[in-house]
N, C-alpha and C positions, 0 to 999 in steps of 0.2 A: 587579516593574514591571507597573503595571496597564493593559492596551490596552483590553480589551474593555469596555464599560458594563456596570453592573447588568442593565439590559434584555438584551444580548445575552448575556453568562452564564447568563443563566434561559432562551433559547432554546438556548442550549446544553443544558443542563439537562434541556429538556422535549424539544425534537428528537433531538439526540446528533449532531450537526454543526453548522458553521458554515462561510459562506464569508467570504474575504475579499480583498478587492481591494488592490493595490499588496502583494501580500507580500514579491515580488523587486524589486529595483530594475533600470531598465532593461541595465543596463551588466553584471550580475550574469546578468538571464536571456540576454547576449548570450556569457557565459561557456559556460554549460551548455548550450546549444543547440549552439553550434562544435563542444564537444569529442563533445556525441552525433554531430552529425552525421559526426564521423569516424570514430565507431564504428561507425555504420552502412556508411561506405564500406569499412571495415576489413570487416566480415562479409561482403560479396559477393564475398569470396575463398575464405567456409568454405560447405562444404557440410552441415555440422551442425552442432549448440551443441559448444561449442568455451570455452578458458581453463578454470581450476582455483580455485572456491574455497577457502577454507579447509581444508572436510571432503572435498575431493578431487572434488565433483563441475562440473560445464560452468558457467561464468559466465555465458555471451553463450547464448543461446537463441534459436532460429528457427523461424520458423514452419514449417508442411507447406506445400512450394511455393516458400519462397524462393531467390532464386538473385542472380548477381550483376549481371543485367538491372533485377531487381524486386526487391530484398532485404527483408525484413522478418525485422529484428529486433524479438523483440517481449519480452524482458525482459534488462535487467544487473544482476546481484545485486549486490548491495552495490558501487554504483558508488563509496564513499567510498574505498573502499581504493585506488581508480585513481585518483583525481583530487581536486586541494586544494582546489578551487573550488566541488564537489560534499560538500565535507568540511565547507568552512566554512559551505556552508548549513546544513546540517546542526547544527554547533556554534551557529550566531548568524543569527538572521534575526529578521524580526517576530513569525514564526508561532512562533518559539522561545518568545518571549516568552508570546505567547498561553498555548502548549502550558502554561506554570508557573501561569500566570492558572488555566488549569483542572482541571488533574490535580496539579498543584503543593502548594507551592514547590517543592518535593525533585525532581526528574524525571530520569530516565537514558536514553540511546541505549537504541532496542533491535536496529533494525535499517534497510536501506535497499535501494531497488531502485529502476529504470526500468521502468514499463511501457509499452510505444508500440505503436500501431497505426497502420503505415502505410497508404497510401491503398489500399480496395479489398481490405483483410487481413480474414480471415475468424474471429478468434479473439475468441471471446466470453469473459465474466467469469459465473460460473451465480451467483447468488446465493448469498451465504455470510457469516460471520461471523468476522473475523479471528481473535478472542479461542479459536476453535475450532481452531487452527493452533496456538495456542501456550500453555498452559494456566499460567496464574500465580496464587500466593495469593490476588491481586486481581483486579479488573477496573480499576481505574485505568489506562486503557492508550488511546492515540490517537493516529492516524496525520495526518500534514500530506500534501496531493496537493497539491505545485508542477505547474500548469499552465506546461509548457513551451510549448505553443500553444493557440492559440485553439479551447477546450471547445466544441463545438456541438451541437444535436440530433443532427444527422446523423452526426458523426466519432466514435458511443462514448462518449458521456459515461458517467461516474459517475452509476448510479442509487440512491437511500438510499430507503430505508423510512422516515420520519419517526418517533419516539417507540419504534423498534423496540429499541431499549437497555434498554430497560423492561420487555421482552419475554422470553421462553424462550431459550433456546440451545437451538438445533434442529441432532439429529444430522446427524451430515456423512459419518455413513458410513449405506451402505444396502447392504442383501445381504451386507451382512459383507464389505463393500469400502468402504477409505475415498476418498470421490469429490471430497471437498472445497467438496462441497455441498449445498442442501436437498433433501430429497425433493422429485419435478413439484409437488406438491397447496401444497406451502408455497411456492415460486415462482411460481406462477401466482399467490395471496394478493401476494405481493408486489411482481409485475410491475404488478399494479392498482393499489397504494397510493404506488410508488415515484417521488421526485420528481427528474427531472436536476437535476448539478449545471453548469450552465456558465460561462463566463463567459472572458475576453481572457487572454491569455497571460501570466505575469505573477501570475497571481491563485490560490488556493489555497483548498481547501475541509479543514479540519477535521473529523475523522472518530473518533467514540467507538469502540473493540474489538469493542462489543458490534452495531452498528447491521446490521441486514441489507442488502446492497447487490450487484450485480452492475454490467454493464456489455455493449450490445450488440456487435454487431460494426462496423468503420467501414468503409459503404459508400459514403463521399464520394472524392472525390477532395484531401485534405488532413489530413495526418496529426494522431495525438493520441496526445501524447506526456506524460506522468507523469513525478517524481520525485517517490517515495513514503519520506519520514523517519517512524519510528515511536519512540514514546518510549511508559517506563510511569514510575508513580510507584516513587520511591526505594525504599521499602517493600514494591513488589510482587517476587518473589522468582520466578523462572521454572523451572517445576516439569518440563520435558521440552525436547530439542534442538530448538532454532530450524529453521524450514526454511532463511533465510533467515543462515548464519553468517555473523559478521563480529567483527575484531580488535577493533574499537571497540566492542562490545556491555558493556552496564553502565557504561560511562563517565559519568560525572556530567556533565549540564551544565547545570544553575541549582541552587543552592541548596548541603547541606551535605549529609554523612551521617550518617546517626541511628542506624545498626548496630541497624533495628528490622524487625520482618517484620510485615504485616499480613495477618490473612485474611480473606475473606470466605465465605460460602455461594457454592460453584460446584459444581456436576454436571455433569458434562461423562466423552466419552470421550475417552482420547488418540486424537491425529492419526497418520499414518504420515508422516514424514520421505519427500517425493518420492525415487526413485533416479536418477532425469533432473535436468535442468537446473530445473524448475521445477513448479507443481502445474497447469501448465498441459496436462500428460499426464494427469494423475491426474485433471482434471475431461471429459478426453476420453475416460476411460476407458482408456487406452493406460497399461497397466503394464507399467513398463520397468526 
């Protein structure tokens, strides 16, 4: 199914994102909004990340500072496994479609999470490169950010390096520590070139593996809130443990399988599998 035009494919293409408006339907992001929101009232009972993925580590994640005056939750792994509503966007939305449009036809789950930054949360995103998290024969691999609220300069947005897919894959460990991110000298390079992504609640920005990107801290008074589906092409084959496990990984959802592998030229080191709740230690430096 073809959504996007020739014109936006080629800026897909040439940038390595795109955004796009009306991806959920109103009724659908009024799904996914309730049931965070009671996960968040649910955490300001815990005083640390808390719940059991898959490979036995904290599902729910908190920030340093939260409590149950001021909660911030600021990641759910794989919220599919908790909730149908978050499953089925997942399996079927617009951006599904999209995602075949461009990494396609063939495409698989690979994984999913919430990231949210409630008001006046201090946790930043350092610039990095997903595809460095997760090493696969290819690079066919792209992530949909469902804007559960309204993206704005102020509250964190998502910042992309434009045409940065076309670019190196820059180490993400330094001092023989994996940090999860770039060395200052290539984030500084990138804090200058990088474009927000915003835009109304509702709306979602498409994101290639490779694109360089971070995210500041939200100093507003109104939160921003992420659901992050990532998919790769059929063919791409995952060559080390997700950080990010989940039941549904490899699941097909558009197309057939071709029982083919493909590779490409990648150099890359592997990542280290966080032993916390999320890589949101590992970019603080706090190895746990």
């Amino acid at each position: 199914m073809k959504v996007f035009t020739e014109e936006q494919v080629e800026r897909f293409e040439r940038d390595g994102y795109l955004f796009l408006e009306e991806a959920l339907p109103p009724d659908v992001l009024k799904v996914l909004n309730d049931e965070f929101d009671a996960w968040v009232e649910e955490s300001r009972s815990h005083g640390e990340p808390y719940g059991i993925t898959i490979d036995g580590r904290p599902r729910f994640d908190l920030e340093p500072g939260h409590c149950a005056e001021r909660p911030a939750l600021r990641r759910i792994a794989s919220p599919t496994e908790l909730s149908d509503a978050y499953l089925g966007v997942m399996r079927s939305s617009l951006a599904v479609d999209v995602t075949a449009q461009l990494i396609g036809p063939n495409i698989e789950f690979n994984h999913s999470k919430i990231n949210s930054k409630q008001p006046g949360t201090a946790t930043e995103v350092k610039f990095h490169q997903d595809i460095l998290f997760e090493a696969h024969t290819n690079d066919d691999m792209l992530a949909v950010l469902y804007f559960l609220d309204e993206v704005t300069l102020q509250n964190g947005p998502p910042k992309l390096v434009p045409g940065s897919h076309h670019g190196p894959l820059y180490e993400h460990w330094q001092d023989g520590v994996f940090t999860g991110a770039v060395a200052p000298e290539v984030a500084e390079r990138a804090q200058a070139e990088a474009i927000p992504c915003i835009g109304p609640a509702g709306s979602a920005c498409l994101m290639h593996g490779r694109v360089l990107h971070g995210s500041d801290p939200n100093l507003s008074d109104r939160p921003r809130t992420l659901f992050i589906s990532a998919y790769r092409s059929e063919d791409s084959y995952p060559l080390e443990t997700s950080h990010v496990p989940s039941e549904h990984e490899g699941e097909l959802i558009r197309g057939v399988r071709t029982n083919r592998v493909r590779c490409t030229p990648i150099e890359m080191a592997f990542s280290e599998v966080p032993t916390g709740a999320s890589f949101f230690e590992q970019q603080a430096g706090d190895r746990m």
